[in-house]
Residue frames relative to the residue before (quaternion, step in Angstrom):
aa qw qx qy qz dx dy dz
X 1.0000 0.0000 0.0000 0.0000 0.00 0.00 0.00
X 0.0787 -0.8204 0.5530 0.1221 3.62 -0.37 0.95
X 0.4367 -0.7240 0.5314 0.0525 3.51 -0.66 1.70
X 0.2734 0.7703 -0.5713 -0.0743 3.45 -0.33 1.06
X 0.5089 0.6249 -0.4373 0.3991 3.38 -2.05 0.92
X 0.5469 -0.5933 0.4843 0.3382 3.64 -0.88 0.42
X 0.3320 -0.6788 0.6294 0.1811 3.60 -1.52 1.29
X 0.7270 -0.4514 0.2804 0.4348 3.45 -1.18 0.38
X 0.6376 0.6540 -0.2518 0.3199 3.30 0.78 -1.21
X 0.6653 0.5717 -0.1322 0.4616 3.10 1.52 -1.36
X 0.7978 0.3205 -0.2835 0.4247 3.41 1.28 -0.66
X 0.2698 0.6100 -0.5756 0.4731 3.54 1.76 0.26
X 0.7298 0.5310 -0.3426 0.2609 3.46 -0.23 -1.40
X 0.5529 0.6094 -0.2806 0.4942 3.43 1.14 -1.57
X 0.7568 0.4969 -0.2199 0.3631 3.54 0.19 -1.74
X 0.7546 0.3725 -0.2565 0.4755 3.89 0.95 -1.41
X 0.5332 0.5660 -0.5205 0.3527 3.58 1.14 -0.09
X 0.5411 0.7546 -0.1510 0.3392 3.57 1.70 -1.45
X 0.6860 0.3986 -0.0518 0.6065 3.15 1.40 -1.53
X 0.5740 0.5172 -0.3956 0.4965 3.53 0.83 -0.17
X 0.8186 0.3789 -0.1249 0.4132 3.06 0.26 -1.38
X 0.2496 0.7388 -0.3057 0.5463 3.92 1.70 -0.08
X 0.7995 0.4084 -0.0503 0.4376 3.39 -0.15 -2.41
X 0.5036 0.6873 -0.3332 0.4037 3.38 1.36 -1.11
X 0.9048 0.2666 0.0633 0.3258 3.32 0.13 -1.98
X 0.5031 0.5419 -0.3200 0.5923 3.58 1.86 -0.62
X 0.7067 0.3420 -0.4925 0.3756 3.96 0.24 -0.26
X 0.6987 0.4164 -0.3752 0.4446 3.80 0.17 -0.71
X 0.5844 0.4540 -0.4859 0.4649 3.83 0.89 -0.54
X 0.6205 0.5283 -0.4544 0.3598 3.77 0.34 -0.65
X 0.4103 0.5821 -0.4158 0.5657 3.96 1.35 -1.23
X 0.9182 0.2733 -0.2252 0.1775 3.18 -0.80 -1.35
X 0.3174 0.7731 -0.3643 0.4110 3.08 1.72 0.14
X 0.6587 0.6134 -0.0512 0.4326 3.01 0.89 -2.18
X 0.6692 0.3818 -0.1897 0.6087 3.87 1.01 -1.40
X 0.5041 0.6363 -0.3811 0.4424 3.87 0.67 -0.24
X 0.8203 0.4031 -0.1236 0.3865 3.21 0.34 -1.50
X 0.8296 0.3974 -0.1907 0.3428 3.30 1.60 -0.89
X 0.3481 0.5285 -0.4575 0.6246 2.70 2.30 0.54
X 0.4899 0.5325 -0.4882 0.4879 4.27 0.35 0.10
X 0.7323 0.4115 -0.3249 0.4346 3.42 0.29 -1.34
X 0.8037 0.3707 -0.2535 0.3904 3.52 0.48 -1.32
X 0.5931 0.4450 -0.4374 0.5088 4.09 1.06 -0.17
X 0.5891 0.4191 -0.4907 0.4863 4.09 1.03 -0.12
X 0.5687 0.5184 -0.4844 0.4161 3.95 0.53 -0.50
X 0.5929 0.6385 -0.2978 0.3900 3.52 0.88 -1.00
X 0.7139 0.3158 -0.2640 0.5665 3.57 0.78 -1.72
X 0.6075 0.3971 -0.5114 0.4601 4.20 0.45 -0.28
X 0.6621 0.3600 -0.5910 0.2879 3.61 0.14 -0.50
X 0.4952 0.6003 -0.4220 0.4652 3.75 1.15 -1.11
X 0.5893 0.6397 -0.3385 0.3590 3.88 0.19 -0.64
X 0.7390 0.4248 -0.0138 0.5228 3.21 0.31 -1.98
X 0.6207 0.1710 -0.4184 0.6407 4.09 0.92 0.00
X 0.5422 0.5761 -0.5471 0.2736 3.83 0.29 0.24
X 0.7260 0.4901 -0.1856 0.4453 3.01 1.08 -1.40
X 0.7141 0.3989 -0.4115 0.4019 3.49 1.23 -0.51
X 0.4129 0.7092 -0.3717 0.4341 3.77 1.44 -0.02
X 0.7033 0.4822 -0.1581 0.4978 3.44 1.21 -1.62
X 0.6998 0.2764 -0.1474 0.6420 3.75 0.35 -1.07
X 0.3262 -0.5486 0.7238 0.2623 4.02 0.08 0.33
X 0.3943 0.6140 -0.5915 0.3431 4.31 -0.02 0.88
X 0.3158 -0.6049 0.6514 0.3319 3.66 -1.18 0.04
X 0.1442 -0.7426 0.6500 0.0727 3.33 -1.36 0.82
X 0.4110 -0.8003 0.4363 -0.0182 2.92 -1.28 0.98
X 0.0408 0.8803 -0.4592 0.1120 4.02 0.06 0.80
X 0.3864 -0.7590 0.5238 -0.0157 2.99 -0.31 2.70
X 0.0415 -0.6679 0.7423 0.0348 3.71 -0.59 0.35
X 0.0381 -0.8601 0.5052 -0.0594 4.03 -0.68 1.23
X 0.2621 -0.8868 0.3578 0.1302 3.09 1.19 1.55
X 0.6180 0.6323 -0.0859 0.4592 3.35 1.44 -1.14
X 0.7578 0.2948 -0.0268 0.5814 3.48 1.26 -0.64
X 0.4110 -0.7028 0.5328 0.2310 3.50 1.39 0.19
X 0.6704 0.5036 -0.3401 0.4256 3.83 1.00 0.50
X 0.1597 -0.7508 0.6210 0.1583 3.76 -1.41 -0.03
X 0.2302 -0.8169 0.5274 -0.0391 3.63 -0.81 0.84
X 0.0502 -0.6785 0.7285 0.0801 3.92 -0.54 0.81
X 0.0644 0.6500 -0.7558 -0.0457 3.42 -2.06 0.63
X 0.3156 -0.5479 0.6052 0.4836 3.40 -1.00 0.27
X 0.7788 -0.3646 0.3759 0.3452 3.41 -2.19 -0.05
X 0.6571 0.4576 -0.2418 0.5481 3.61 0.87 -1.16
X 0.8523 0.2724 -0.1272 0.4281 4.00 0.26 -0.42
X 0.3336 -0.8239 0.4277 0.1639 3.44 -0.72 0.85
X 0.3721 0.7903 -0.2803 0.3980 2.83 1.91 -0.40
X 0.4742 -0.6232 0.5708 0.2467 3.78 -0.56 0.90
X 0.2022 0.6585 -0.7249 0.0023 3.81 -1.53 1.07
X 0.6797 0.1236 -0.3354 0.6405 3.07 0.93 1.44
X 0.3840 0.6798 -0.6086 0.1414 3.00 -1.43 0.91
X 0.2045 -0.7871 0.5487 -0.1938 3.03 -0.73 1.63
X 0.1605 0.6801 -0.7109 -0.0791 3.64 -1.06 0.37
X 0.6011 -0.4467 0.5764 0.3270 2.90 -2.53 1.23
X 0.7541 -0.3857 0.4879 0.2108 2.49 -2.59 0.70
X 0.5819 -0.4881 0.3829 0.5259 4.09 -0.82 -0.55
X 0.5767 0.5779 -0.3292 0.4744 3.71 0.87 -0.56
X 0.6320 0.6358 -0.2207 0.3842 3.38 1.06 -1.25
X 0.6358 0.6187 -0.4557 0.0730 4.07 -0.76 0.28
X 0.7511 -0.4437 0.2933 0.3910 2.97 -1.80 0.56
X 0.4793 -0.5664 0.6102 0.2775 4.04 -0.89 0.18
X 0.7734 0.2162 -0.1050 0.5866 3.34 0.56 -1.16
X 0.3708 -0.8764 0.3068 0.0193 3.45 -0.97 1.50
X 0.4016 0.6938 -0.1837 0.5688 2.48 2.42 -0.57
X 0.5958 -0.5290 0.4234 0.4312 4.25 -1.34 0.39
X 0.0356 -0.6898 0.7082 0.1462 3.59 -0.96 -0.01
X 0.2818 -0.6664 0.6902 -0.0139 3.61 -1.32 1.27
X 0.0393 0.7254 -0.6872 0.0056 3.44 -1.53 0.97
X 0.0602 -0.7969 0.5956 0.0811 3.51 -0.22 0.54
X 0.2692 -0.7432 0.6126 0.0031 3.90 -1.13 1.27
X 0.3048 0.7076 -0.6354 -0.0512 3.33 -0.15 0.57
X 0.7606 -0.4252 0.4176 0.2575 2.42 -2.55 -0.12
X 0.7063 -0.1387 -0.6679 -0.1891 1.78 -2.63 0.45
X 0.6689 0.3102 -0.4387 0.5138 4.13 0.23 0.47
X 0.6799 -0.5085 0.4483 0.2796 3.91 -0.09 0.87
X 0.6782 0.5294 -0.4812 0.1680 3.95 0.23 -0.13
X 0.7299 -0.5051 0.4247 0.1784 2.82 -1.77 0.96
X 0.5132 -0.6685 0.4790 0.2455 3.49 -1.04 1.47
X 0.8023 0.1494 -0.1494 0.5582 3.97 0.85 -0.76
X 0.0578 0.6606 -0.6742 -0.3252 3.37 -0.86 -0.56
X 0.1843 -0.6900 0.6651 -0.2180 2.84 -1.64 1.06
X 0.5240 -0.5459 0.6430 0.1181 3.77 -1.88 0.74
X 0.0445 -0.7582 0.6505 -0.0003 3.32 -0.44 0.99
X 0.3256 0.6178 -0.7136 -0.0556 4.01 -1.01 0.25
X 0.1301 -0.5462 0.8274 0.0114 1.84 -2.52 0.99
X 0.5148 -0.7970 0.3155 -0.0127 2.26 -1.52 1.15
X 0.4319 -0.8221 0.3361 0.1567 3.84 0.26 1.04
X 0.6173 -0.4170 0.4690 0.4744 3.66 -1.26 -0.71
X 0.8137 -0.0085 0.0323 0.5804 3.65 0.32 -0.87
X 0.6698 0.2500 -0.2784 0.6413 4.48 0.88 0.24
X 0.4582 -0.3791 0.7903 0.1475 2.80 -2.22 0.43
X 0.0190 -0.7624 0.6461 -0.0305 3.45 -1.39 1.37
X 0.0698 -0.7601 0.6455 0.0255 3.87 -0.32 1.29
X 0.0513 0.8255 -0.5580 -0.0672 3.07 -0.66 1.09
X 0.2499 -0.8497 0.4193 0.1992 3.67 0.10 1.13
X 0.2708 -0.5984 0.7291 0.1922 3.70 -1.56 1.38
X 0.1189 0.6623 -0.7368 0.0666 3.05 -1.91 1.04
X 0.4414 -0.6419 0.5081 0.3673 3.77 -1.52 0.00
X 0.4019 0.6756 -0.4903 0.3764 3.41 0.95 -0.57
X 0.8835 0.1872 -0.0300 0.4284 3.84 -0.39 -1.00
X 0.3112 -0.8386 0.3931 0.2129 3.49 1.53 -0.20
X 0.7335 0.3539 -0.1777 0.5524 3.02 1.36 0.43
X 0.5970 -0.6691 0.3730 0.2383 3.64 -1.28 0.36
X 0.0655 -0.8321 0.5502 0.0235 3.22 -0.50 1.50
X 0.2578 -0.8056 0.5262 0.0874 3.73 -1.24 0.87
């Protein structure tokens, strides 16, 4: 009698290699999900901080950058307007170390930053210090 097709046995095997190998590759992709996003969050803080000395370069205005340790958020205003032209909030993984407000003021006419200062924030699995300075006009990590 010639038996065609797959015995049961044969498709357990098939299936637990499937489910092994599944469990294998779906947990670290989910991580890297997580490290994705909080490299998004922290390379868009970067282009708003770049922003906020653009605009104060462009409009000869001081700008202003709210860091809201407390709210997991960051805010740009020029000086004249309370009105948010930036405003962003971190992912859940994503927060300020320091819980308290942090203020940066940019003024004109070459964008630099009233303090310079160590920012961390804190992540899912690293500590990120990105450092404000005037030297490079720009954020280094």
């Amino acid at each position: 009698m010639k038996q065609n097709g797959f015995t049961l046995i044969e498709m357990l095997l098939v299936l637990a290699i499937t489910l092994m190998i599944c469990s294998i590759s779906f947990i670290p992709a989910g991580s890297l999900i997580v490290q994705i996003s909080e490299r998004q969050n922290l390379d868009q803080l970067k282009i708003d901080i770049m922003r906020l000395q653009s605009i104060a370069v462009l409009t000869n205005q001081e700008t202003v950058l709210t860091l809201d340790g407390s709210k997991k958020m960051y805010f740009g205003t020029t000086a004249d307007s309370m009105q948010p032209k930036i405003s962003s909030k971190f992912t859940e993984t994503l927060h300020f170390a320091e819980k308290s407000e942090q203020v940066f003021r940019f003024s004109p006419p070459y964008g630099n930053i009233n303090k310079f200062k160590t920012i961390v924030i804190e992540g899912s699995k690293k500590k990120i210090c990105p450092h404000l300075s005037n030297w490079k006009r720009e954020v280094s990590y």
